[in-house]
N, C-alpha and C positions, 0 to 999 in steps of 0.2 A: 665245464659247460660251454665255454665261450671257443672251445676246439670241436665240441661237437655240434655244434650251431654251423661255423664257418665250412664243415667240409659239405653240406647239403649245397649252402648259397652258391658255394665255389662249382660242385656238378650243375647245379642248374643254370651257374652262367654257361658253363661250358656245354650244357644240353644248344643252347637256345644261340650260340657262337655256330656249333655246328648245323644246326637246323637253317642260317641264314647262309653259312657260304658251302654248304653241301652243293643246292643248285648252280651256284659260280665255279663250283671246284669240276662236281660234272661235265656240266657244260665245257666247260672249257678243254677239258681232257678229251672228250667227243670231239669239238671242235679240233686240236689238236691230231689226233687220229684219222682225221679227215686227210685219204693221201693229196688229193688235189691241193686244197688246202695247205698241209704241210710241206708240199712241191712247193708252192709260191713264196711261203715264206720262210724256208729253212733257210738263207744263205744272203748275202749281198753279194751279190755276183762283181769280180774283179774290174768285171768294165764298163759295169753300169755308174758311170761317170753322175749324172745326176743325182742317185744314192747313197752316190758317195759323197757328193755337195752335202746332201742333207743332214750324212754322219757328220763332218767336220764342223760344221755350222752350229749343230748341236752341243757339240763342246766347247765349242769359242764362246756361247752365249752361257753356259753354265759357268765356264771361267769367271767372264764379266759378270755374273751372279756377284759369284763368293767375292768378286776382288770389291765388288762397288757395295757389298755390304762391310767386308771388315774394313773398307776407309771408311766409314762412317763417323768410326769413334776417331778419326786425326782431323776432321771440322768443326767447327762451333755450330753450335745448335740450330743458327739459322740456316745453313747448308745443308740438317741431317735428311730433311725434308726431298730437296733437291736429289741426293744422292739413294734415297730408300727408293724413287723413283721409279729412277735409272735402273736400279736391282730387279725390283720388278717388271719392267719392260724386258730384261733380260730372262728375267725364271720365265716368264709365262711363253717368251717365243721359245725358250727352251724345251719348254714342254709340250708346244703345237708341233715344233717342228722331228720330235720323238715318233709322235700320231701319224706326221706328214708321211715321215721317211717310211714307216709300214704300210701306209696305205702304198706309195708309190711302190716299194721293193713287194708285195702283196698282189697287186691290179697293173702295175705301167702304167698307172693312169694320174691325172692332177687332182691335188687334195685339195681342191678349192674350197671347199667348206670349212674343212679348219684351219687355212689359209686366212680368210675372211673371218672367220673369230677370232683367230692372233691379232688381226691388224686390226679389228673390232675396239679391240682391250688396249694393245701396246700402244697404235697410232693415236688415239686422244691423249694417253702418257706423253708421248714424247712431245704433243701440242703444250701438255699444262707444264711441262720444262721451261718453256719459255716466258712464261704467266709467274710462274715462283721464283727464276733466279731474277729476276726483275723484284716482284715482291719484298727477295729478300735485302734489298737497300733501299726501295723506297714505296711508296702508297701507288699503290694499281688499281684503274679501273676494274672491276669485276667482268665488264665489256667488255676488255681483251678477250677473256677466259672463254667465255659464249660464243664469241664473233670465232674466235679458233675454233673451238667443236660445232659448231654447225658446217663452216668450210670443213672438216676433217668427214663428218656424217657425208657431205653429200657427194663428196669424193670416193668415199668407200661403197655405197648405196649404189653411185652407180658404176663403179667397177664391177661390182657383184653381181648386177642385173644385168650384165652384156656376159659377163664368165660362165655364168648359171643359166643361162639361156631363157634368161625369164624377158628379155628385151634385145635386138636386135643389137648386134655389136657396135656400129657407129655410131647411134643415137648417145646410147651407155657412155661411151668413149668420151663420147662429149661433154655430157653430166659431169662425171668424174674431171674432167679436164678443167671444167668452169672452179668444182670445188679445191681443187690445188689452186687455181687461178687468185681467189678468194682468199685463199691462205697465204700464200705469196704476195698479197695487197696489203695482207696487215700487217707483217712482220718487215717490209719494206717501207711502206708510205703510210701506213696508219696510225694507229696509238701507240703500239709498243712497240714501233718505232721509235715513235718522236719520244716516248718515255725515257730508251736506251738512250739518247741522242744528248737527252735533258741532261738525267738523273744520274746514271751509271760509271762510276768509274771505270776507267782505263781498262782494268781487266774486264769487267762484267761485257764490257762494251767488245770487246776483241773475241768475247765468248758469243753473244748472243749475232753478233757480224758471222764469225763462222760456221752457227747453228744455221742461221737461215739460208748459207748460201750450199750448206748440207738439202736441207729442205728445195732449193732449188737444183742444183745440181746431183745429188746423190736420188732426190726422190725422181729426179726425169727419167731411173734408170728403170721403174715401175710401168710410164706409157711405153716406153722400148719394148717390156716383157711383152704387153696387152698386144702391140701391134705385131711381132714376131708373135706371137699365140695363136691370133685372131683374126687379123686382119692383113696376112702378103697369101693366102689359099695356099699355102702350102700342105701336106700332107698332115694326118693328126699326129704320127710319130714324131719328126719333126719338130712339128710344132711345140708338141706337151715337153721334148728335150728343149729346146731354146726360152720357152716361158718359163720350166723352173730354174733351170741353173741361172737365169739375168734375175728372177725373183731374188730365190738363195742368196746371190753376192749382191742385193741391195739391200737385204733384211741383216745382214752382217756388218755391213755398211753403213746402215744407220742408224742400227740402233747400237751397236757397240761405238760407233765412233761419234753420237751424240753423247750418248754416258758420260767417255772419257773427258769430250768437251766440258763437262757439268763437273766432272771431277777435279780437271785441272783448274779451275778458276774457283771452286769450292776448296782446296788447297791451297792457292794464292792468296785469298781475302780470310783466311783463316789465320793463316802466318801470322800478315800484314798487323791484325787485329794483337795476335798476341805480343807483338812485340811494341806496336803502340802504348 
């Protein structure tokens, strides 16, 4: 009985499997079939330098995936936090930057929108890095944590509204500029500063000095993209070339070389710990 029971349930799951991705499977084969269509994106052309930024980039962030989760299990538990992070800053621009590189190898054109949903998601990560390795040795205002994402929101809001065309490009520029401004005031002169400055050991302190002069330094290399993009009138070919590729190797830049920052000193206070 209980064999003839299960072969029914099992056709009807499989009725009701095919009835949902028939229209996906269609479609997609149409689409597919489409020669213009499969003109654009049959190939990554050899010299399409950009493209190719976006392949390589793709990989290095998957790498840092997998390496920043299996360190996980060599920290002690208030580090796992810190480092699951990191992983996920790395999956998820892994995964924009999949979308990116089709849209580009697809149009020529810049994937800003899901551009701006990477940095959406990844860039308040790598803000709450600063908020948790601090955390993890001693009591943090919840204020840092806010005061970071509001600077990160209105940095990215208005990068998006000069890229998107929803606001004139200089205006935007500046918005954006005020909210890195803002960001760069806390992690220098503000609370978690003075927190690091206080509270933090040796190491924490030589991590979270390095993080923010990432944040200063690595993240300048973003108003570079915006004004090579935007703002010298150059031509749009041009242009869309030099905004992603300075994007590309600043989104490689910091978000893989903040991780590592979080790794190494999550490694170090980990040791220290067990040998104490």
């Amino acid at each position: 009985m209980h064999r003839q029971t299960a072969a029914p349930d099992r056709f009807w799951t499989n009725k009701k499997l095919a009835a949902v991705t028939a229209p996906l499977v269609g479609g997609g084969l149409a689409l597919l079939s489409n020669p213009t269509y499969a003109a654009s994106t049959s190939v990554l052309k050899q010299n399409d330098f950009v493209g190719i930024s976006f392949w390589i980039i793709s990989m290095a962030l998957i790498a840092a995936t997998v390496f920043f989760f299996l360190e996980r299990d060599r920290v002690s538990p208030k580090w796992k936090t810190s480092l699951t992070v990191s992983g996920l800053v790395t999956l998820v621009a892994a995964v924009h930057y999949f979308y990116m590189r089709d849209v580009w190898v697809a149009t020529g054109t810049s994937p800003t929108v899901f551009r701006y949903i990477d940095w959406l998601i990844t860039v308040p990560l790598l803000m709450i890095e600063f908020y948790l390795i601090l955390a993890a040795i001693t009591k943090v205002s919840v204020g840092v944590f806010w005061r970071l994402m509001i600077g990160t929101l209105v940095m990215l809001v208005g990068g998006y509204l000069g890229e998107a065309g929803y606001m004139p490009v200089w205006p935007a520029f500046i918005i954006g500029m005020a909210g890195w401004a803002y960001i760069l005031y806390e992690i220098f002169l503000g609370e978690a500063s003075k927190v690091s400055a206080a509270s933090a050991p040796p190491s924490v302190q030589s991590a979270f000095n390095t993080m923010r002069w990432i944040v200063t330094i690595g993240w300048a290399i973003y108003p570079i993209g915006y004004f090579f993009g935007y703002l010298t009138g150059a031509g749009p070919e041009s242009s869309a070339n030099a905004l992603n590729i300075i994007y590309n190797l600043a989104d490689v830049l910091n978000k893989i070389a903040f991780g590592l920052i979080i790794w190494a000193v999550a490694v170090s206070e980990s040791e220290k710990a067990a040998k104490a």
